[in-house]
ChimeraX commands (.cxc) that place a marker at each C-alpha (Angstrom):
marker #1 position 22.01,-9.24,3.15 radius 0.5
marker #1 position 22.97,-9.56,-0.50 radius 0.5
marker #1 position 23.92,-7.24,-2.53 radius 0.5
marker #1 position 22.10,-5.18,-5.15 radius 0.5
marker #1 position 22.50,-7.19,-8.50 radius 0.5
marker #1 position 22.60,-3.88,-10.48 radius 0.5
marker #1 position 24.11,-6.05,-14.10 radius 0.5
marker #1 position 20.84,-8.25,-13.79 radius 0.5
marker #1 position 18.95,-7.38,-17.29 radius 0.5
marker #1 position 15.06,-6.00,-17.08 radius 0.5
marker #1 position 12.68,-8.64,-17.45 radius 0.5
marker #1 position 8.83,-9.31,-16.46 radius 0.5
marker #1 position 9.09,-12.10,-14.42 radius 0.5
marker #1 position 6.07,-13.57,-11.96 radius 0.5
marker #1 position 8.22,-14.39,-8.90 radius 0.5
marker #1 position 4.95,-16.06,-7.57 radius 0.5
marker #1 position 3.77,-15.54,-3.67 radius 0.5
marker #1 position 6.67,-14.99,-1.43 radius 0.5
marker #1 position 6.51,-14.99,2.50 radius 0.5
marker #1 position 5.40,-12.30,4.48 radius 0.5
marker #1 position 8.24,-12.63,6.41 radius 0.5
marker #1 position 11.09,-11.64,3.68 radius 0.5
marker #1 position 9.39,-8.11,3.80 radius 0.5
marker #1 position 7.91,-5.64,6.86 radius 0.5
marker #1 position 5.09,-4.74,6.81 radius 0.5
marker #1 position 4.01,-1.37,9.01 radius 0.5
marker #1 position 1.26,0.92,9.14 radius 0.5
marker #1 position 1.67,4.44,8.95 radius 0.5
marker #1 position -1.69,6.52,9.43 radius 0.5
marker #1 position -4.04,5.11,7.22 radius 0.5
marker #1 position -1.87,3.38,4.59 radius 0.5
marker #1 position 0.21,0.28,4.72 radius 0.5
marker #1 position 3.59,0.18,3.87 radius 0.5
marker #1 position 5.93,-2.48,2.94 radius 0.5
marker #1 position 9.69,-2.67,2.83 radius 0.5
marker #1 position 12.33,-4.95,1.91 radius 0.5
marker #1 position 14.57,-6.12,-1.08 radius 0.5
marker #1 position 13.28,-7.35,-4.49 radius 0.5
marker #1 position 13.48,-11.37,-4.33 radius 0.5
marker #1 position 14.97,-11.15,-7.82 radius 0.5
marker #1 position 17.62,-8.32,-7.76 radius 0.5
marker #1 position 18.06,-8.02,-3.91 radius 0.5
marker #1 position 17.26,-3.90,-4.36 radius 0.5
marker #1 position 15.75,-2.17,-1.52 radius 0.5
marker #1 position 12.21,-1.27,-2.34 radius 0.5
marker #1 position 9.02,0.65,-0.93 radius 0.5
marker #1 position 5.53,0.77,-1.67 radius 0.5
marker #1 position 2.57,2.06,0.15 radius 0.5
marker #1 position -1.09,1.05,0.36 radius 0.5
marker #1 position -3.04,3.95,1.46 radius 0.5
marker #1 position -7.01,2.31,2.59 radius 0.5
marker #1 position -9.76,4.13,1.69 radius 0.5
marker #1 position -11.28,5.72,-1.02 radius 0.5
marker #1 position -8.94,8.92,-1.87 radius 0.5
marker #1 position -10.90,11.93,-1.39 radius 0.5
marker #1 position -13.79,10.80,1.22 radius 0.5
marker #1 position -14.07,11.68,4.51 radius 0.5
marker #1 position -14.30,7.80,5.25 radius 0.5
marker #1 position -15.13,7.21,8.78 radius 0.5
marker #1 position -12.22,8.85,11.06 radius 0.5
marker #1 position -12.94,7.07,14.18 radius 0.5
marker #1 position -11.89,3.56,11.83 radius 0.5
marker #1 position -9.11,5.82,9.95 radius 0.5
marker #1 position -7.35,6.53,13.32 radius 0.5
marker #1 position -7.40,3.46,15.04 radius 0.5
marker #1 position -3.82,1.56,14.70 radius 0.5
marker #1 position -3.53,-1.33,11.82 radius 0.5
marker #1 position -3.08,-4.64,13.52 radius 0.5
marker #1 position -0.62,-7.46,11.72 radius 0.5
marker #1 position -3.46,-9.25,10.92 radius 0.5
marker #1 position -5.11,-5.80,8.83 radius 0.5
marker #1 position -1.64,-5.35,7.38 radius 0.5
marker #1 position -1.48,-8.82,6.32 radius 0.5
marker #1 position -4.96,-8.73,4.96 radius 0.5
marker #1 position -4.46,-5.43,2.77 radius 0.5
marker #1 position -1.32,-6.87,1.02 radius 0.5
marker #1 position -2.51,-10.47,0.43 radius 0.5
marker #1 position -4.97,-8.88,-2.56 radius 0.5
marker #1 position -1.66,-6.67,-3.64 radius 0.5
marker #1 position 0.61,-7.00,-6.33 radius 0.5
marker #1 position 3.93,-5.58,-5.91 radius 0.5
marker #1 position 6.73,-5.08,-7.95 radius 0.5
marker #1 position 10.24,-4.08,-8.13 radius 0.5
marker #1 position 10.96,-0.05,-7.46 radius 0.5
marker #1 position 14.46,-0.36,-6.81 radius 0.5
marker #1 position 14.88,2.93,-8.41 radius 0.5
marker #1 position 17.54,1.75,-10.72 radius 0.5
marker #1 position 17.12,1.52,-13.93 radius 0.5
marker #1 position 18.47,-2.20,-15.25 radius 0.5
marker #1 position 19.64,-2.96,-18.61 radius 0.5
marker #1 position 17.33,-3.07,-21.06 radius 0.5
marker #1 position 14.96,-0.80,-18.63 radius 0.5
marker #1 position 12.08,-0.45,-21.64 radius 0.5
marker #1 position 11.08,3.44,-22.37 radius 0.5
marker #1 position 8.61,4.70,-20.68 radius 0.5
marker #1 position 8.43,1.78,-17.51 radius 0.5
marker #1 position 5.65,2.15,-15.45 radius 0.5
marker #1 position 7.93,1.14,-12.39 radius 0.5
marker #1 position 11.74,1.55,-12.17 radius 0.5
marker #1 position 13.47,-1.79,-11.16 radius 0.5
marker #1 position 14.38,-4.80,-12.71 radius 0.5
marker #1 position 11.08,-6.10,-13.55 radius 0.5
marker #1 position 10.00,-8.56,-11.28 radius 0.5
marker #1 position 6.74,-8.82,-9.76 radius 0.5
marker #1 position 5.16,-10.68,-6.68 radius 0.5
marker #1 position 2.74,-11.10,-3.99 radius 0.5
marker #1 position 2.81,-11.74,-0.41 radius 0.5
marker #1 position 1.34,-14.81,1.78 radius 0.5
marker #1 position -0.16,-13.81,4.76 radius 0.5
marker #1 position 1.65,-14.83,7.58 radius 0.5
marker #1 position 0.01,-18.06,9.55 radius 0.5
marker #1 position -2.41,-16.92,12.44 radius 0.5
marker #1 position -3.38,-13.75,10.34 radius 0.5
marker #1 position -6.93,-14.81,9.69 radius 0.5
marker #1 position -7.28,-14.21,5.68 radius 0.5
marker link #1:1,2 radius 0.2
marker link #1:2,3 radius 0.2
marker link #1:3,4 radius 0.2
marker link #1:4,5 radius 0.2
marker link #1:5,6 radius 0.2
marker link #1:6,7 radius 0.2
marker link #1:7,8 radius 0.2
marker link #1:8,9 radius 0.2
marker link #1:9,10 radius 0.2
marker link #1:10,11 radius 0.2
marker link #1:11,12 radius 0.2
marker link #1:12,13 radius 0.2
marker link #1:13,14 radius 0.2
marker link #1:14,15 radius 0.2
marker link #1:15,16 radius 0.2
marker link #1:16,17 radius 0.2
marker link #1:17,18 radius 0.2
marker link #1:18,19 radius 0.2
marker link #1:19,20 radius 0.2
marker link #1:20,21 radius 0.2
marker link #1:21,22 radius 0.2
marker link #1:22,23 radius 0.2
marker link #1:23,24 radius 0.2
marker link #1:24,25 radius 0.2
marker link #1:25,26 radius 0.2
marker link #1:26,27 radius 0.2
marker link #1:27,28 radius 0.2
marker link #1:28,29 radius 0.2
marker link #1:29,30 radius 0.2
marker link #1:30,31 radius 0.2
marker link #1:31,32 radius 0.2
marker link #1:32,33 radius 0.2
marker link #1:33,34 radius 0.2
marker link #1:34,35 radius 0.2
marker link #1:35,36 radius 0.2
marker link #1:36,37 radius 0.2
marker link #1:37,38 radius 0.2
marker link #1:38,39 radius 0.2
marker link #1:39,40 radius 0.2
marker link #1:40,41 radius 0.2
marker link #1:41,42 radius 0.2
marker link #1:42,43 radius 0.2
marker link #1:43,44 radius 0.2
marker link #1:44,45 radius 0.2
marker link #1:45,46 radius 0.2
marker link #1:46,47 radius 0.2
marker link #1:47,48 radius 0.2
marker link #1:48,49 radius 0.2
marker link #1:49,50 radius 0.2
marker link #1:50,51 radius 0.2
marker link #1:51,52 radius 0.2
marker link #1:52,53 radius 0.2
marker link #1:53,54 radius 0.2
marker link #1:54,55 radius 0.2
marker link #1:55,56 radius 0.2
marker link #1:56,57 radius 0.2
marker link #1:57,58 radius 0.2
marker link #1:58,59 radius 0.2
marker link #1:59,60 radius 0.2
marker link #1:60,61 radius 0.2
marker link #1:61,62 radius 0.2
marker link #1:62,63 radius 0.2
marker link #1:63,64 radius 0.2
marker link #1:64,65 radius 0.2
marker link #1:65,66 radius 0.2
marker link #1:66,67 radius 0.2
marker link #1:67,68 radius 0.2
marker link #1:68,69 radius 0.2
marker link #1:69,70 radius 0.2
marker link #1:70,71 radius 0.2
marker link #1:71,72 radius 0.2
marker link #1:72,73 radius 0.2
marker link #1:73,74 radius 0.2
marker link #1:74,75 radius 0.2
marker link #1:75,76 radius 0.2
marker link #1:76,77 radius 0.2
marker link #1:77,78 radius 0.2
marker link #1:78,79 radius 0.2
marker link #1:79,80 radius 0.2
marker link #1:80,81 radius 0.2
marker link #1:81,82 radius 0.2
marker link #1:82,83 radius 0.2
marker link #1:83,84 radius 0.2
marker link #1:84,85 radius 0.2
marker link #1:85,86 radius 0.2
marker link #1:86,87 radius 0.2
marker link #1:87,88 radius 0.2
marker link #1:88,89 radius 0.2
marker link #1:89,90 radius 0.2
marker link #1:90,91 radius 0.2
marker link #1:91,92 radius 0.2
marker link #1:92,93 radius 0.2
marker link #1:93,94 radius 0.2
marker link #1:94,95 radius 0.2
marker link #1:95,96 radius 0.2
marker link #1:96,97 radius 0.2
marker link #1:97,98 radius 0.2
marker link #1:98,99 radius 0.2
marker link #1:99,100 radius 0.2
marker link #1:100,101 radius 0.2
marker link #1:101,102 radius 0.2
marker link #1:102,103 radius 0.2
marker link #1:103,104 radius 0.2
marker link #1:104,105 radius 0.2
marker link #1:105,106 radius 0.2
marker link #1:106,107 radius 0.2
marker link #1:107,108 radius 0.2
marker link #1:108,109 radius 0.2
marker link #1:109,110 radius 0.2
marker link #1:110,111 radius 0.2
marker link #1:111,112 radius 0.2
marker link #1:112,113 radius 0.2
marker link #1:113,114 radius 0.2
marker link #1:114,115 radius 0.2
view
C-alpha cells in the first residue's frame, strides 16, 4: 500500500471511472458503503450510500434483505465519489464541501454485475 501523499496540493481533478476492484464495496443495513484509498493521494477514505428515500417507511421486507455484489455494484455505478481523506491539503479552499485533496471519481461495475 502506498503511502498517504499528505504534501500533494488541493486540486479538482476528474480522475475518470476507476475499477471496482481498487475499492470494497459492503453493505451495511440498508446503505452501501465503500472503502479504500483516494487514487490520487493514496488517503484512506469512506463514504456511504444509504437506499431509500430518508424518512419513509419504504418497504421493510426489501430494506432487510442482504445487498448482493451485483446491488452494491449497481448503487455506486450512478455515484460520484470524492476524496474524504480527512486531511486538509495545501491550498484546502475555505469552506470545502469535502476534506481531501480534491479528486473526484466513479466506479465501473465489476464484469458479471449486470448494470
Amino acid at each position: 500500500m502506498t503511502a498517504h501523499d499528505l504534501d500533494l496540493p488541493y486540486a479538482q481533478l476528474d480522475l475518470g471511472v476507476r475499477e471496482e476492484s481498487e475499492f470494497q464495496l459492503t453493505s451495511v443495513s440498508s446503505t452501501v458503503v465503500v472503502t479504500g484509498p483516494c487514487p490520487r493521494c493514496q488517503g484512506a477514505g469512506r463514504t456511504e450510500f444509504p437506499l431509500g428515500v430518508v424518512g419513509s417507511k419504504g418497504m421493510p421486507w426489501k430494506r432487510d434483505k442482504p445487498l448482493t455484489p451485483e446491488k452494491r455494484s449497481a448503487v455506486v455505478a450512478d455515484e460520484v465519489l470524492y476524496c474524504e481523506c480527512g486531511f486538509g491539503h495545501p491550498e484546502l479552499p475555505e469552506g470545502a464541501l469535502f476534506v481531501g485533496c480534491g479528486a473526484y471519481w466513479r466506479i465501473k461495475p465489476a464484469s458479471g454485475s449486470g448494470t
